[in-house]
TILUMKE-976274 format. One line per field, with one value per residue (C-alpha): residue number from 0; y, x, z. Coordinates in pm, 1 decimal, padded with zeros to 6 digits. Layout:
<sites>
pos (NUM, ...)
Y (Y, ...)
X (X, ...)
Z (Z, ...)
</sites>
This chain:
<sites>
pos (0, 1, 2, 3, 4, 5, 6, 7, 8, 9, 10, 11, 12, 13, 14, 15, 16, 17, 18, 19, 20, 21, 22, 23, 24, 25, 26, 27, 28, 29, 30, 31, 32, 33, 34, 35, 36, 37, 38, 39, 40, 41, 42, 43, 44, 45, 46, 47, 48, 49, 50, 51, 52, 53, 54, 55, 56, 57, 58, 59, 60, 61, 62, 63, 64, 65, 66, 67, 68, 69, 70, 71, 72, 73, 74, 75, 76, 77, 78, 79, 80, 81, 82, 83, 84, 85, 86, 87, 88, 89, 90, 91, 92, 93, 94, 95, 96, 97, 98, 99, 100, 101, 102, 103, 104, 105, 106, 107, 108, 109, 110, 111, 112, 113, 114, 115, 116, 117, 118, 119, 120, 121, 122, 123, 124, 125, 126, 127, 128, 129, 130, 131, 132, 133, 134, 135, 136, 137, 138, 139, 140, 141, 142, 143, 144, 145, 146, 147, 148, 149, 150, 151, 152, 153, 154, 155, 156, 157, 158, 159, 160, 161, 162, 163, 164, 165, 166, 167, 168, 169, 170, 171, 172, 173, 174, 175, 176, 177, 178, 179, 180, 181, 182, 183, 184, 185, 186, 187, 188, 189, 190, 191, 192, 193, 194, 195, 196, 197, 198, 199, 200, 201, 202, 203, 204, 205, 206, 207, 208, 209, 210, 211, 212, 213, 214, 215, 216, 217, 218, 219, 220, 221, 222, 223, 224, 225, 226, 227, 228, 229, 230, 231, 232, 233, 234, 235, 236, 237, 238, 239, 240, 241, 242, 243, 244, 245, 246, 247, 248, 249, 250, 251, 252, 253, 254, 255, 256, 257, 258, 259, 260, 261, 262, 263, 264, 265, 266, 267, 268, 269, 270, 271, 272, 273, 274, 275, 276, 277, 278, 279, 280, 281, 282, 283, 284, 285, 286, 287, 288, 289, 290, 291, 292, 293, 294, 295, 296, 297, 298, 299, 300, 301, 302, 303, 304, 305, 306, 307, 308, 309, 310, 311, 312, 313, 314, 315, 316, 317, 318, 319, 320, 321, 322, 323, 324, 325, 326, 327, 328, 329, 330, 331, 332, 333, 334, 335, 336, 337, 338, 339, 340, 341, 342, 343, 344, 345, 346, 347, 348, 349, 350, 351, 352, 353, 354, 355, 356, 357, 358, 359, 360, 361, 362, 363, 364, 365, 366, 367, 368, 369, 370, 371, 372, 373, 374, 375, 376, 377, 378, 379, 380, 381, 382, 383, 384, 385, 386, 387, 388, 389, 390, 391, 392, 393, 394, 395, 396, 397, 398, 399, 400, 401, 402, 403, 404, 405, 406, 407, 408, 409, 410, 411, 412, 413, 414, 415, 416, 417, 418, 419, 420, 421, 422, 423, 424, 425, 426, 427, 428, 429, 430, 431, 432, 433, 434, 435, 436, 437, 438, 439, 440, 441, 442, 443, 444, 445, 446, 447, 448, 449, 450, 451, 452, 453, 454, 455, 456, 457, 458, 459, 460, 461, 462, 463, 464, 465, 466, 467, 468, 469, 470, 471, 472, 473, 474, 475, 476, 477, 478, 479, 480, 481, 482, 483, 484, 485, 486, 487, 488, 489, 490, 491, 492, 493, 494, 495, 496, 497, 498, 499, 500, 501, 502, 503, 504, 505, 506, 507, 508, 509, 510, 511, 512, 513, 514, 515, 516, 517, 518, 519, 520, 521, 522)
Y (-08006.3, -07744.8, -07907.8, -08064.5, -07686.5, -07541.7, -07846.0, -07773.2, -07396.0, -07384.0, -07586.1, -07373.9, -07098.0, -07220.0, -07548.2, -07808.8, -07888.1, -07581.0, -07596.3, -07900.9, -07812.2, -07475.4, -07659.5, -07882.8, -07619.4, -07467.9, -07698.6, -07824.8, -07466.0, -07413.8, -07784.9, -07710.0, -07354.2, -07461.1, -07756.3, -07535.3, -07307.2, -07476.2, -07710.3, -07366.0, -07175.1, -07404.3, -07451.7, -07117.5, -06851.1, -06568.5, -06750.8, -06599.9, -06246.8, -06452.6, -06341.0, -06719.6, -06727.1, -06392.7, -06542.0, -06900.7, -06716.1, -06573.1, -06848.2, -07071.5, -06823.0, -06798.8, -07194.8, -07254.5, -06971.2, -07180.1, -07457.6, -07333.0, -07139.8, -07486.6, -07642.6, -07394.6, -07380.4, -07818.0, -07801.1, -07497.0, -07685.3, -07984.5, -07855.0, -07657.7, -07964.1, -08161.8, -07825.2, -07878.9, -08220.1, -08211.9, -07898.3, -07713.9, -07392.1, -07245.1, -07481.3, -07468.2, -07092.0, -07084.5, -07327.8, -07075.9, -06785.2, -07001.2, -07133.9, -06791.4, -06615.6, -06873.0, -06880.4, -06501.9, -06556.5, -06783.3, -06538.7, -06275.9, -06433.1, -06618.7, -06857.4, -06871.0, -06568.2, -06685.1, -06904.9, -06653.0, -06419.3, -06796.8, -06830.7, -06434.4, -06391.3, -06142.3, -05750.0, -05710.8, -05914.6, -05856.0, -05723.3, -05747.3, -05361.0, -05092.7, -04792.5, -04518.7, -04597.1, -04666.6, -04823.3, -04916.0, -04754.3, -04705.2, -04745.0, -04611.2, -04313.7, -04186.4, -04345.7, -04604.4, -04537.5, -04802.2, -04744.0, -04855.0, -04848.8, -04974.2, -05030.2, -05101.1, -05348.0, -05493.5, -05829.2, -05948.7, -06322.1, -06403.4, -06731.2, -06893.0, -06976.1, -07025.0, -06935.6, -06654.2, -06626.3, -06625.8, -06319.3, -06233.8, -06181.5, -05980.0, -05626.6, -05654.3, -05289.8, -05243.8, -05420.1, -05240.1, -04940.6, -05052.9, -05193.2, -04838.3, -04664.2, -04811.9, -04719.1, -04362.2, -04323.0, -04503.3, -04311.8, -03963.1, -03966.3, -03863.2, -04190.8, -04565.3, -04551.7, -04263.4, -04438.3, -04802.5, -04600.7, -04457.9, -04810.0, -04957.3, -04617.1, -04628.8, -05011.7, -04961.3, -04677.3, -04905.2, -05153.3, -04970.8, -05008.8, -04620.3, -04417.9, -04619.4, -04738.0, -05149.3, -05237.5, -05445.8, -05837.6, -05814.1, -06049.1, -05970.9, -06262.8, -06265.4, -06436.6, -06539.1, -06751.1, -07049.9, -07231.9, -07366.3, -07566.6, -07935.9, -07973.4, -07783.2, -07797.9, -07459.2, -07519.5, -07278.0, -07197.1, -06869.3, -06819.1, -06556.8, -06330.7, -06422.9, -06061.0, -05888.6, -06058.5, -05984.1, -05603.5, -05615.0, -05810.4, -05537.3, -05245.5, -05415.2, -05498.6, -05171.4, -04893.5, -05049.2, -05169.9, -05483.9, -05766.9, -06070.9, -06345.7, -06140.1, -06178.1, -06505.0, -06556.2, -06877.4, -07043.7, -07286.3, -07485.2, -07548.8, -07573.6, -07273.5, -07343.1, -07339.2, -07009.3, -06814.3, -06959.4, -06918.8, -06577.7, -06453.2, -06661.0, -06561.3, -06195.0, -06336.3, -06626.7, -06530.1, -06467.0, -06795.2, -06939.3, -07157.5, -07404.9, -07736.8, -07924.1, -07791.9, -07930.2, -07811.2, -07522.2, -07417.5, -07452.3, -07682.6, -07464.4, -07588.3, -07513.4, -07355.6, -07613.7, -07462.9, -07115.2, -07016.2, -07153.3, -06914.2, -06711.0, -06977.7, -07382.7, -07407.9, -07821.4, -07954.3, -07642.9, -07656.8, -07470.4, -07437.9, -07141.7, -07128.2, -07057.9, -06841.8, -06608.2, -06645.7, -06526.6, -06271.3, -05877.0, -05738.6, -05937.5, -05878.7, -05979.5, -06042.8, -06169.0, -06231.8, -06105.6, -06375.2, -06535.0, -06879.1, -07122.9, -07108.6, -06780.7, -06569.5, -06396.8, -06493.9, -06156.1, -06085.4, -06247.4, -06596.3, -06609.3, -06617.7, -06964.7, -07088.1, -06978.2, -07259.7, -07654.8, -07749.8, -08097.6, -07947.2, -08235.9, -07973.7, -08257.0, -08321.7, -07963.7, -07816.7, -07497.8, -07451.0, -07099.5, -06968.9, -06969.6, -06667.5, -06736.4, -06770.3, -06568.8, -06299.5, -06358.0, -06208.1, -06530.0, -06589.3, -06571.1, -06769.2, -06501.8, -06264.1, -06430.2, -06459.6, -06060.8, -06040.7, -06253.4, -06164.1, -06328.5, -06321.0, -05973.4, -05796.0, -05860.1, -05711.2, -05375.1, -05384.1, -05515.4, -05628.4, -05787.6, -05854.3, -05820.3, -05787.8, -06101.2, -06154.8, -06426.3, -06531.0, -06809.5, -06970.7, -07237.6, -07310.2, -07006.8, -06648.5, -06655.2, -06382.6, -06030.4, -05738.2, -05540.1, -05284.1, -04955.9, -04848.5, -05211.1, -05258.1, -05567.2, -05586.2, -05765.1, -05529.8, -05504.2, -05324.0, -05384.3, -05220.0, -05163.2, -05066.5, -05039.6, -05121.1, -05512.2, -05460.7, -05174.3, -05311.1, -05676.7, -05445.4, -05237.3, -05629.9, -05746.5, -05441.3, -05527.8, -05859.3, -05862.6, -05581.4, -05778.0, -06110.3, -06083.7, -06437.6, -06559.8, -06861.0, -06786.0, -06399.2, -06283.0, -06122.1, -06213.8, -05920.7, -06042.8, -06127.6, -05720.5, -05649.0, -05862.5, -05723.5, -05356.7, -05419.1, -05673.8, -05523.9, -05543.5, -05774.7, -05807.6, -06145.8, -06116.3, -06350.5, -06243.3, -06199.5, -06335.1, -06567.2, -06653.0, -06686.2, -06465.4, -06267.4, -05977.8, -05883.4, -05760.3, -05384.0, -05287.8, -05413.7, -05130.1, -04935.4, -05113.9, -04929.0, -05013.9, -04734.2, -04597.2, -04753.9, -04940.9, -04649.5, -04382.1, -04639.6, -04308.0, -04393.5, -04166.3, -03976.0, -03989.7, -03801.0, -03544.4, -03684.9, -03747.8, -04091.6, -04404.1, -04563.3, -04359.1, -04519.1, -04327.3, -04431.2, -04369.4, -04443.3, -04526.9)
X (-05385.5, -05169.5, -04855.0, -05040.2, -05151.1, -04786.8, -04651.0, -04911.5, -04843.6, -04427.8, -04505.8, -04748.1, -04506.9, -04245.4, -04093.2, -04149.9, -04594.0, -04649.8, -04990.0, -05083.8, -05011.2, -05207.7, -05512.0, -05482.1, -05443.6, -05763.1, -05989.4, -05859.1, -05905.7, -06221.9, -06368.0, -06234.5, -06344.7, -06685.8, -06726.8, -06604.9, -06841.4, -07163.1, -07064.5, -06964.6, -07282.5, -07564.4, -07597.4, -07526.6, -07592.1, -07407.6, -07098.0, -07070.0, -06971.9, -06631.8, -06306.6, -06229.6, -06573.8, -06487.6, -06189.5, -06326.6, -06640.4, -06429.0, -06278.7, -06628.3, -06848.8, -06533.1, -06490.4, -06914.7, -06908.5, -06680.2, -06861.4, -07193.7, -07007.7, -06879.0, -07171.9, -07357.5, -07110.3, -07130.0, -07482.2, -07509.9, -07346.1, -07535.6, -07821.2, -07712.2, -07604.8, -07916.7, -08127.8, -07984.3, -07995.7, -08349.7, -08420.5, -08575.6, -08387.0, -08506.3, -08381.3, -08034.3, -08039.0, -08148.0, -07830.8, -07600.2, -07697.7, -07629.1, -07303.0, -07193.2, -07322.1, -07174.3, -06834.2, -06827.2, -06885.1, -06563.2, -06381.7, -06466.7, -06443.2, -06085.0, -06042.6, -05653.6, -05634.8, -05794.5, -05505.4, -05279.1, -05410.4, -05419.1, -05086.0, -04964.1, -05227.8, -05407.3, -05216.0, -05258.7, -05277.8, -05492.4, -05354.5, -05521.4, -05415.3, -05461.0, -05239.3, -05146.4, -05337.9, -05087.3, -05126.2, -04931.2, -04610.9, -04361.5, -04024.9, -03628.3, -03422.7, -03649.2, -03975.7, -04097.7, -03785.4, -03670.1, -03341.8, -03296.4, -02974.3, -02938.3, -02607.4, -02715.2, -02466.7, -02355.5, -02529.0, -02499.5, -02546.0, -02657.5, -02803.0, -02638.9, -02288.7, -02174.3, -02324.1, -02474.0, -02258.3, -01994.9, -01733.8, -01738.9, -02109.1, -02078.3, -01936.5, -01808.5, -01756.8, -02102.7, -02218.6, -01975.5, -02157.6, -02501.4, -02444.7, -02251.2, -02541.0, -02822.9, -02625.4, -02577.2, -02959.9, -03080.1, -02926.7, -02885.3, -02497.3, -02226.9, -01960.6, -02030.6, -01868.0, -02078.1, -02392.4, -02324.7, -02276.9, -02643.2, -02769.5, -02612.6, -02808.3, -03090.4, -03157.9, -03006.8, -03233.1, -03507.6, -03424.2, -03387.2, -02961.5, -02935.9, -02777.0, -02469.9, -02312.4, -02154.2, -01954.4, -01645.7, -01764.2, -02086.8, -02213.0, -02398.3, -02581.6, -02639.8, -02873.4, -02866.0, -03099.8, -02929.9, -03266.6, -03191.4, -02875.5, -02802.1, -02491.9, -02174.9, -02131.4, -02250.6, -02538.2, -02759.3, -03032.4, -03066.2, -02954.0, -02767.8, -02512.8, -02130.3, -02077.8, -02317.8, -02234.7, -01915.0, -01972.1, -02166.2, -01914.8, -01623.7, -01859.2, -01979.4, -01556.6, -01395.6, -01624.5, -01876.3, -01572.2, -01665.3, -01454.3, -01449.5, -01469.7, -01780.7, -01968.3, -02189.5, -02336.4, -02511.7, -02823.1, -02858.9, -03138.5, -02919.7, -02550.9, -02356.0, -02215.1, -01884.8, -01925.0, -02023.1, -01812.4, -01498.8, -01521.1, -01557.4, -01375.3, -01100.6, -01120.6, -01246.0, -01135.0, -01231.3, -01583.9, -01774.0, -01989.1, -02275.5, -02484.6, -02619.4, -02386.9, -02090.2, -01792.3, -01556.7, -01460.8, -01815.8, -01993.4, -02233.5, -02549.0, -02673.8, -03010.7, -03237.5, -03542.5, -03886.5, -03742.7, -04007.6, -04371.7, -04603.0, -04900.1, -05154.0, -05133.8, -04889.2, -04911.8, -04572.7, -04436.9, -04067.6, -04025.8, -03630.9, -03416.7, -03029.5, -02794.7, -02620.0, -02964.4, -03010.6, -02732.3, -02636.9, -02671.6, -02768.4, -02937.6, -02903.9, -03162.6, -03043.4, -03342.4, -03354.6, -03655.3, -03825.3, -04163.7, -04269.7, -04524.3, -04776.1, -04695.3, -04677.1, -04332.6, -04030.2, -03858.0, -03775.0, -04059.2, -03984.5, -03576.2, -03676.9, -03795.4, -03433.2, -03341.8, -03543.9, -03456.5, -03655.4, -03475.3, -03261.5, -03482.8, -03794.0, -04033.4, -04040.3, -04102.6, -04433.6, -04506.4, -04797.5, -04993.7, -04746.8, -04977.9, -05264.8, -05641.1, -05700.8, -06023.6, -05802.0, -05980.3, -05795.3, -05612.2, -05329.5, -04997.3, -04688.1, -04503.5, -04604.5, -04481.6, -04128.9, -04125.5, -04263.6, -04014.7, -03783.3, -03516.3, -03600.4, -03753.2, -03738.1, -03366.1, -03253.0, -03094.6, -03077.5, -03333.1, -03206.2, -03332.5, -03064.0, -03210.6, -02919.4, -03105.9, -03440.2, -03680.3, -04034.6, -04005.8, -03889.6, -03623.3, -03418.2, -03231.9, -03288.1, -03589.3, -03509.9, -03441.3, -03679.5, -03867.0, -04027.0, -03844.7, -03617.7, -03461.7, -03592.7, -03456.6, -03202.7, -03161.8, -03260.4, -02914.4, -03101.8, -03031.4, -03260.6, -03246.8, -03501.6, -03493.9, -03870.2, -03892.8, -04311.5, -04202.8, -03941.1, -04140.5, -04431.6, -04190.3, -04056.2, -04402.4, -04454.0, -04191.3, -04247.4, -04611.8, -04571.9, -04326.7, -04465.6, -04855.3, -04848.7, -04657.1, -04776.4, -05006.1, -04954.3, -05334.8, -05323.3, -04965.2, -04918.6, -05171.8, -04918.2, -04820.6, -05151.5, -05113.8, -04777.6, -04869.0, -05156.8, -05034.2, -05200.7, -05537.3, -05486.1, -05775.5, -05792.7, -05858.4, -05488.7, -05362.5, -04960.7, -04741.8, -04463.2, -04300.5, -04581.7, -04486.1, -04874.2, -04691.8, -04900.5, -04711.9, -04720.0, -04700.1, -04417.9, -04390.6, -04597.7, -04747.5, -04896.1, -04879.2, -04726.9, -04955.4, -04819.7, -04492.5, -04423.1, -04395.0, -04356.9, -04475.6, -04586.4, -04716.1, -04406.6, -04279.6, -04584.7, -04557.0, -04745.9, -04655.9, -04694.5, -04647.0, -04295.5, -04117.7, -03902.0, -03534.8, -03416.2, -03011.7, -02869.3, -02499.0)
Z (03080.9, 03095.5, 03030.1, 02702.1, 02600.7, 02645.2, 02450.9, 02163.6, 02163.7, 02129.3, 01881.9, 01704.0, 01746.0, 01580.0, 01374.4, 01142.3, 01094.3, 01289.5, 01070.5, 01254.4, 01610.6, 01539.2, 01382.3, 01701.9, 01970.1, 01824.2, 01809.1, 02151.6, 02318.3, 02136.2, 02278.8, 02597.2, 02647.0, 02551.1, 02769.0, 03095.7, 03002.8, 02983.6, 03274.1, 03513.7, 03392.1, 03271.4, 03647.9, 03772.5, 03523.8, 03756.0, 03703.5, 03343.5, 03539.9, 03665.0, 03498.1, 03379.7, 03231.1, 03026.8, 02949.3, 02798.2, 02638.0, 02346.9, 02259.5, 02288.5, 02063.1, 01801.5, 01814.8, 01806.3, 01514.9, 01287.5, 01357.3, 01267.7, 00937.1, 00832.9, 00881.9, 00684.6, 00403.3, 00360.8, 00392.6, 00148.2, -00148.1, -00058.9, -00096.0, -00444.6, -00646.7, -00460.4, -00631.8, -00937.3, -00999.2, -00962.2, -01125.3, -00805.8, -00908.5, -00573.9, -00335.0, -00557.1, -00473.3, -00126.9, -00048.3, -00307.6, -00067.7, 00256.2, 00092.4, 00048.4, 00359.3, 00572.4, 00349.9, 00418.8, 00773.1, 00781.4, 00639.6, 00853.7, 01157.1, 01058.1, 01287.6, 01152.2, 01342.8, 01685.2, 01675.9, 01628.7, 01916.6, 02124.7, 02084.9, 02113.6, 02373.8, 02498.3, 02487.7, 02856.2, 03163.0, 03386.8, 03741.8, 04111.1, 04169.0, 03915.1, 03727.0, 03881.7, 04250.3, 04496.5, 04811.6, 05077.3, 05281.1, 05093.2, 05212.7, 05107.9, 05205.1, 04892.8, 04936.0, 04687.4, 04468.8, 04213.9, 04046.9, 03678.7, 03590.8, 03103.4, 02990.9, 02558.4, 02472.0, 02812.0, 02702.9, 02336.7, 02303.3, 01968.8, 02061.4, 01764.0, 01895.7, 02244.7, 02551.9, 02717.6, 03027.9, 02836.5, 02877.1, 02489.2, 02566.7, 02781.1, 02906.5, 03297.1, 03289.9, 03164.5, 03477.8, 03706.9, 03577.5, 03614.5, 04000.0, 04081.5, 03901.0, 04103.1, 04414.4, 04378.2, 04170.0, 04519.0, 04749.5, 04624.8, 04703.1, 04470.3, 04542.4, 04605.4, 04940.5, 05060.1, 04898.6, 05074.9, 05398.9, 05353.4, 05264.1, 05617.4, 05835.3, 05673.8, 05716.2, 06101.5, 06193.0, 06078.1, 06289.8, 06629.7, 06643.4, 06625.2, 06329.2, 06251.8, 05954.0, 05843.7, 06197.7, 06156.3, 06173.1, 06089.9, 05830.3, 05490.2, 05308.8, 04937.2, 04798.2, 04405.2, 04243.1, 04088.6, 04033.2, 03687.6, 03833.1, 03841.2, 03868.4, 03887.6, 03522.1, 03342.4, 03154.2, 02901.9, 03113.3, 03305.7, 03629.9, 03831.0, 03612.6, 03683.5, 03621.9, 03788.3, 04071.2, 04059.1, 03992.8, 04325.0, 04501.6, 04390.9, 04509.0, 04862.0, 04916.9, 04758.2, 04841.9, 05100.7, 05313.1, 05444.8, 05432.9, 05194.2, 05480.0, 05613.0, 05236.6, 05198.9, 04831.1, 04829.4, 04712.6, 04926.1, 04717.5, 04401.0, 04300.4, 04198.9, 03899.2, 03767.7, 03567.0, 03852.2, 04118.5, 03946.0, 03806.4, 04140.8, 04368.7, 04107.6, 04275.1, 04602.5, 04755.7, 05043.0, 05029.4, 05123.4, 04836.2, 04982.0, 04782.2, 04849.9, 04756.2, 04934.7, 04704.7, 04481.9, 04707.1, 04785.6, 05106.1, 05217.2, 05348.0, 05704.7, 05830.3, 06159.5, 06171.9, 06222.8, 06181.6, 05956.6, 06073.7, 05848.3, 05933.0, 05770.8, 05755.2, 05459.2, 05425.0, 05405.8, 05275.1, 05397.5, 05695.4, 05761.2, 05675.7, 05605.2, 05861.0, 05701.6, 05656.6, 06003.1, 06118.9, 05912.6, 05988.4, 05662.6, 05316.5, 04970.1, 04743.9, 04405.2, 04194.1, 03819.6, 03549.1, 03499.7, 03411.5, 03618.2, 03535.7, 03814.8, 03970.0, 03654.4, 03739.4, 03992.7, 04110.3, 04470.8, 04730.5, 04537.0, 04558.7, 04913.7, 04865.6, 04794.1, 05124.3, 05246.0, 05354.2, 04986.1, 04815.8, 04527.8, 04292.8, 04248.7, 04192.6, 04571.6, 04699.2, 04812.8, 04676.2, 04863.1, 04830.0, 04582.5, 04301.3, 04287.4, 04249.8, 03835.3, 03898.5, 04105.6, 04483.6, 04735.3, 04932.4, 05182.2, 04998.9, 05066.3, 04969.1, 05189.4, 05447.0, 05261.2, 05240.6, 05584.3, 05753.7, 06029.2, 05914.0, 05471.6, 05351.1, 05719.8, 05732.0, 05394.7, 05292.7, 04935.1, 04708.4, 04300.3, 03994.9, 03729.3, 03392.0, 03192.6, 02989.9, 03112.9, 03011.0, 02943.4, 03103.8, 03468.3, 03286.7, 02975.2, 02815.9, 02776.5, 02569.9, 02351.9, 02244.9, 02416.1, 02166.0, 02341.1, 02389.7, 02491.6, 02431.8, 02046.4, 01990.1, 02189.7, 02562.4, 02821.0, 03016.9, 03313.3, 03649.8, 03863.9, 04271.5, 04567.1, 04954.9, 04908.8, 04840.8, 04711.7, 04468.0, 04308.2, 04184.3, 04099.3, 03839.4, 03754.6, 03710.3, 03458.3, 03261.4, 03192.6, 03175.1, 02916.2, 02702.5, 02740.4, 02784.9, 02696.6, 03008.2, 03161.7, 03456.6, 03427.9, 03513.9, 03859.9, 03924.4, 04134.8, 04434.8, 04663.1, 04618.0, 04696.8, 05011.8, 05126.1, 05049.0, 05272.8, 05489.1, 05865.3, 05639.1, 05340.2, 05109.5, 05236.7, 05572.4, 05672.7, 05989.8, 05867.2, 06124.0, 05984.7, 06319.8, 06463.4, 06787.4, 06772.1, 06603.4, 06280.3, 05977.9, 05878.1, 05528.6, 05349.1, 05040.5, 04816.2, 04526.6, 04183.1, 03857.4, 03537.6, 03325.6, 03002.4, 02847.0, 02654.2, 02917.2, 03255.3, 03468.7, 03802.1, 04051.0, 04246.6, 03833.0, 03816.0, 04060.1, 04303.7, 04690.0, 04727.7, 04517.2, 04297.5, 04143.7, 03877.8, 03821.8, 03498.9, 03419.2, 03036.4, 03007.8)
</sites>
């Protein structure tokens, strides 16, 4: 069903007999929506309290309104020209008046326009957490800080010729900015090298190996989501940034000082396309690239077997992790800003999924507990776990979500220019950067839920927040333990929501002691 309504409402949006597919998506919302509700609440009347149930009622009242108004109106005339044809001037004006009451009623209620707001949908999602009340520890040399780094101009694919990874779209010193920009807005420092150095003792204190900065041989993993990838042939759909990878890979070598044969980028799900692979193995030949494949220069990712046994019966949910996760010292998560039918959004806690021994042919995979409860019950979360994980969220230093294009939705290419501000239509070339893995998808899920309130699956997207921010007493009662050694999770981050798309305030922005605060830097 959901398939069918996505199919009818791209089409409605846009393209030849868009008309039709809107007349169609109407009346097959409005026959849906009505039979769910009457079969949910005829036999439990309580059940018209539940979120879904405010959600379908609209749409079944608008939908039975038109049909009552077009009922009326046929009826209305009927009964006129009956009323005149036999003279009974009364009955004739009795159905005038109900022709024109319920013709007035049609236009009024519009139901041209319920298809409209169908297919814009609703102005704001709903969330499991609210504005402005965080909860949660938050972590980071400063607390709960998310660096937002907008380069205007840095991406300018026109979506007409070419491309969008393509180096005439866009600006690789723009992105050197933006990844030296989050650094130093992170950290507080005043120079990259000082800044990476901070990174590497903060993330070692943390961890009990004493106040030290990077060590010579120890190994940093980064991991870049090349989900849209199916073979090594570039394609147009949206996956990791050659260039901001490569900014990131010229500040780790240059001015964190760790060697190139100590640097892993892989996804080891997917391929790593052409695009991306040879822009930076240009500069670094040395650094090991790691996909699935493990041709054409890259390498082939290997696995620990049972490495990952969650905290709740997950089904067949795959349970091995990469090697080269495993093993390494330090992690870099390098998300994209995305939507993702089923989960609402993919930002950080769902790279982490690439990490594990999935088949690169998605139709095979489990994806068990990944989506959130459509009425927004508190449940166990895969993801959690992901962000919880010894060896996936526990293990990583620096937290990123390239949005120098963004999208709507999980495949296919960017979906188009950002109009809120300060973007105004114009692709958001932001990167933005955290030490706190739950703070920085919570500023990711405000972002796109504020651009796209029509996502797929967007309503209480940010649940598995809610669990990691209180993951020693999650809403839902799950006992978090991913390796299953008896050792409950902590809190994983502070989680809040800003106050509004215009002003994206949240509480330290505010002035208050605790929360995100969100440090915004203009080139």
């Amino acid at each position: 069903m959901k398939r069918l309504y996505w199919y009818f409402k791209r089409k409605a949006e846009a393209g030849t007999n868009s008309a039709l597919y809107r007349t169609l998506l109407f009346w097959g919302l409005g026959l849906t929506s009505t039979m769910w509700f009457l079969v949910r609440v005829i036999p439990k009347p309580s059940r018209a309290a539940y979120p879904c149930m405010q959600t379908a009622a609209p749409l079944m009242s608008a939908f039975v309104l038109y049909l009552l108004s077009l009922a009326g109106l046929f009826t209305g005339f009927r009964q006129l020209f009956a009323g005149l044809r036999c003279r009974k001037y009364a009955w004739a004006l009795a159905g005038l008046l109900l022709a024109v009451v319920c013709g007035a009623t049609l236009m009024v209620e519009n139901s041209a326009e319920l298809v409209a707001q169908t297919v814009r949908g609703k102005q704001e999602p709903r969330m499991a957490w609210g504005k402005n009340n965080p909860v949660g520890t938050a972590r980071g040399i400063h607390p709960g800080r998310v660096s937002w780094a907008y380069a205007p101009g840095a991406a300018t694919w026109d979506k007409q010729e070419g491309r969008w990874y393509e180096d005439r779209w866009n600006n690789q010193e723009a992105t050197d900015w933006m990844v030296s920009t989050v650094l130093l807005s992170l950290t507080g420092e005043a120079d990259e090298q000082a800044a990476w150095n901070s990174l590497f003792r903060y993330f070692n204190v943390q961890h009990g190996k004493g106040k030290k900065g990077y060590a010579a041989g120890e190994k940093i993993a980064i991991k870049v989501n090349m989900n849209n990838t199916f073979e090594y042939a570039d394609n147009e759909q949206l996956n990791a940034s050659p260039h901001v990878t490569l900014s990131l890979l010229r500040s780790l070598v240059r001015q964190g000082g760790v060697p190139q044969q100590c640097i892993t980028v892989f996804d080891a799900s997917r391929f790593m396309t052409d695009a991306l692979f040879n822009k930076c193995h240009a500069e670094f030949p040395d650094v090991v690239y790691m996909d699935n494949e493990g041709t054409h220069g890259r390498t082939k990712a290997a696995y620990v077997s049972e490495a990952i046994p969650y905290s709740a019966d997950n089904g067949r949910l795959a349970r091995g992790l990469a090697q080269c996760a495993v093993k390494a010292d330090y992690l870099i998560n390098m998300a994209l800003l995305k939507g993702h039918g089923g989960q609402g959004v993919t930002l950080c806690a769902k790279n982490w999924y690439g990490v594990t021994d999935i088949d690169r042919n998605f139709r095979k995979n489990q994806h068990n507990n990944f989506n959130q409860d459509r009425g927004g019950k508190p449940r166990y979360m895969t993801f959690t776990d992901y962000m919880g994980h010894k060896d996936l969220g526990a293990k990583t230093m620096l937290f990123l979500i390239d949005g120098l294009y963004g999208s709507k939705d999980v495949n296919g290419a960017p979906s188009g220019k950002w109009k809120m501000e300060p973007f105004n239509n114009a692709w958001p070339c932001s990167l933005f950067a955290s030490q706190d893995g739950v703070a920085i998808d919570a500023v990711g899920v405000d972002f796109l839920s504020s651009e796209f309130p029509a996502m797929a699956d967007v309503d209480y997207c940010d649940m598995y927040l809610v669990e990691a921010a209180l993951a020693d007493q999650p809403l839902s009662g799950t006992f978090y333990d991913p390796e299953r050694d008896g050792t409950g999770l902590k809190s994983l981050g502070v989680l809040e929501h800003w106050n509004n798309a215009a002003d994206k305030q949240y509480s330290r922005n505010l002035g208050k002691p605790e929360g995100i605060e969100l440090v915004f830097c203009q080139r």
